[in-house]
C-alpha positions, -999 to 999 in steps of 0.1 A, spaced: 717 104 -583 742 113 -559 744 142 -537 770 164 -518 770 193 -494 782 226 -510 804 226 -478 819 190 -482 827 201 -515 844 235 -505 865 215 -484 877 184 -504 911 178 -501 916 160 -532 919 178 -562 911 155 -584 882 140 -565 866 175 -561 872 180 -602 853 145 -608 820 159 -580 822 190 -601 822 173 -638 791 151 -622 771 186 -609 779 199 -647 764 168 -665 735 168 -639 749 135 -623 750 152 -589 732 174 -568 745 200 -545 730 196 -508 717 230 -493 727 237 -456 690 228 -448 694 192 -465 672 205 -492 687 186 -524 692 204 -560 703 207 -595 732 230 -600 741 251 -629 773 249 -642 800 281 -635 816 294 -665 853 294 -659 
């Protein structure tokens, strides 16, 4: 699985990269990285 900090993410600059990081945290492909490197599963936001 892979993983990425909630802060790496916040600051993507690519658009379409930071769409595909969110569509893989959605179908549970990805896990979001806490500040204190504690890994986990993310609910997806309704938009």
């Amino acid at each position: 699985m892979r993983e990425i900090s909630q802060e790496i993410l916040d600051h993507m600059p690519d658009p379409i990269a930071k769409m595909v990081w969110e569509k893989w945290i959605e179908d549970g492909k990805a896990r979001l990285k806490t500040p204190h490197n504690e890994a986990q599963k993310c609910q997806a936001m309704a938009r």
